[in-house]
N, C-alpha and C positions, 0 to 999 in steps of 0.2 A: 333912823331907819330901824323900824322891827327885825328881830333875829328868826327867820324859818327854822323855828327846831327841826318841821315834821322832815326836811331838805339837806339838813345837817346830818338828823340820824340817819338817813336813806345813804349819804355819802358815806357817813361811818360805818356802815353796815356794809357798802358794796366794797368799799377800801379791806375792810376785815376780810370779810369772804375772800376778798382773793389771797391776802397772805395768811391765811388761817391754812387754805387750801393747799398754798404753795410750801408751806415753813411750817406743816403743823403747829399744835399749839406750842410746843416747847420751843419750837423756834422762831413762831411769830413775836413781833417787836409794836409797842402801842404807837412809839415814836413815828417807824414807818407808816403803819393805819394813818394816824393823821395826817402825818407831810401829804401821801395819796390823795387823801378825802381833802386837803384844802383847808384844813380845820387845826385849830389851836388843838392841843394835848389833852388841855383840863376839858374839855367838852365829853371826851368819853370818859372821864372820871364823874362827870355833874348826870350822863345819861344811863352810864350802866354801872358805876360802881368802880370797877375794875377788868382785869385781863379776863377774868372768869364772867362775870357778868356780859362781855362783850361777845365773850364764844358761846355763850350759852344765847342772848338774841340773836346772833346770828344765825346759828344752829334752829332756835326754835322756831325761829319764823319761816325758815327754808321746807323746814319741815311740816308746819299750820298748813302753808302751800300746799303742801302735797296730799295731808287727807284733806285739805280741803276740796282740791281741786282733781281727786284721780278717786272716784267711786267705785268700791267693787262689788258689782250691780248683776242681774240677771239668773240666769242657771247654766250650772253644767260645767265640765272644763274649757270649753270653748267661752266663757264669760271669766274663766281666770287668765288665757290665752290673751285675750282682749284689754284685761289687766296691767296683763304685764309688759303689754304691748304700747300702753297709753304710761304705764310707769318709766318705760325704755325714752319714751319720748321725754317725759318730763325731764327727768336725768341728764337725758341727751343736751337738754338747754339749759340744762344748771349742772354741769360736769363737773365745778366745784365744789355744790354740793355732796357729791359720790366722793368728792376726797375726805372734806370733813368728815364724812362716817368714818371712812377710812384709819383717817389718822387720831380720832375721836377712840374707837377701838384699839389702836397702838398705846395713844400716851392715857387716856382717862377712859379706861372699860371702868372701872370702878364707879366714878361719875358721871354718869350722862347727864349732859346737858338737857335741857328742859324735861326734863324727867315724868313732872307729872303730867302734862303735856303727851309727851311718847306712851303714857301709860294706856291714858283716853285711846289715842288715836290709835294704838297697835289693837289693843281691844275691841275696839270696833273696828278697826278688819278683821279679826280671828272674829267677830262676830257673824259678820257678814259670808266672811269664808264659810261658817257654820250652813246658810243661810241657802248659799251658790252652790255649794255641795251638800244638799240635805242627806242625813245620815253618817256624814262624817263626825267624828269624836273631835272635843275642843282641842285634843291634843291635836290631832292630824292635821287638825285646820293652823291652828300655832304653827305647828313646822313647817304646813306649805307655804304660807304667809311669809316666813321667815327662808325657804328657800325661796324663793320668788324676786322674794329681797334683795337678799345675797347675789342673785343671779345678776342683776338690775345692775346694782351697786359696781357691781364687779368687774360689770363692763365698758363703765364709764371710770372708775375708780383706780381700775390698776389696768393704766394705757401702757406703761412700761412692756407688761405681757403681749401687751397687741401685737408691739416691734419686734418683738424676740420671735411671737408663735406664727402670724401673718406677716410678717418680714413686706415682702414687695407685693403681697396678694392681692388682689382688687379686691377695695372694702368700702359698704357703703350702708348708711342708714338704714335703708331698706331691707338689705337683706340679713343685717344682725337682727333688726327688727323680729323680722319673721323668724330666727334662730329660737330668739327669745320666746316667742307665742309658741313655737310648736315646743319646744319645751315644757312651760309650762301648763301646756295641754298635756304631757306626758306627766307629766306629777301629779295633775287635776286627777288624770283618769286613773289612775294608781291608787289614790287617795277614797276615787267613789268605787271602784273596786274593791276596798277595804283590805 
């Protein structure tokens, strides 16, 4: 019987992501990863190397994902609104991923994972931010880019806050949604404001 590598890495990768997410890196275990994924030990030594190699595909492909698939396209703050709104979402279904940043910024600011990777991809949103907001300086565009982010991140990322700040409040997709956009319609227009 042939070995499905491409089946194997998918398990090892969704087995990581979740204790990546849950035990940050310092306290995630490669033992656990495997027992999860169903997979012998040495397979993610033959596929990524090691513990760093494996948070870093993790990491990087979560995030290819995402400027893959969440364009920031059109004009005005209403097309950053729109942004941050289809970023709310993406997040929303990968709410592990919001940790990883997370906890990626706690234990390894230093190292970011997939680095050159992030480099492209941040770049061409600040480009694009350039773009949406004609007139704005690369600088302004970097920070709203990077508040936008944070914003995103943050809502998925640190649900501890949710329970403390929303306690019993009725909460619902929809309308952090909409929290989110008009937000960053307020940053947008601040930003083309100058």
């Amino acid at each position: 019987m042939a070995w499905d590598t491409e089946a194997t890495r998918h398990k090892l990768l969704a087995a990581a992501t979740e204790e990546f997410a849950a035990h940050g890196y310092a306290g995630a275990r490669v033992d656990r990863i495997a027992a999860n994924a169903g997979v012998n030990k040495q397979r993610i030594y033959s596929y990524f190397g090691d513990k760093d190699g494996l948070f870093e595909a993790v990491l990087g492909d979560g995030l290819a994902e995402l400027f893959e698939t969440i364009p920031l396209d059109g004009e005005g703050p209403d097309a950053v609104a729109d942004h941050a709104a289809a970023m709310f979402d993406f997040f929303g279904e990968r709410p592990g991923l919001a940790r990883l940043l997370c906890w990626e910024g706690l234990e390894r600011a230093g190292s970011p994972a997939a680095a050159a990777l992030r480099a492209r991809g941040c770049g061409g949103k600040i480009e694009a931010m350039c773009r949406v907001l004609p007139g704005a300086s690369r600088q302004d565009a970097a920070d709203l880019v990077l508040s936008v982010t944070t914003l995103v991140v943050g809502w998925h990322g640190l649900s501890q806050l949710d329970v403390l700040m929303a306690g019993d409040l009725p909460r619902t997709h929809a309308l952090r949604r909409a929290s989110v956009a008009v937000a960053a319609r307020g940053m947008a227009e601040a930003v083309a404001r100058g």
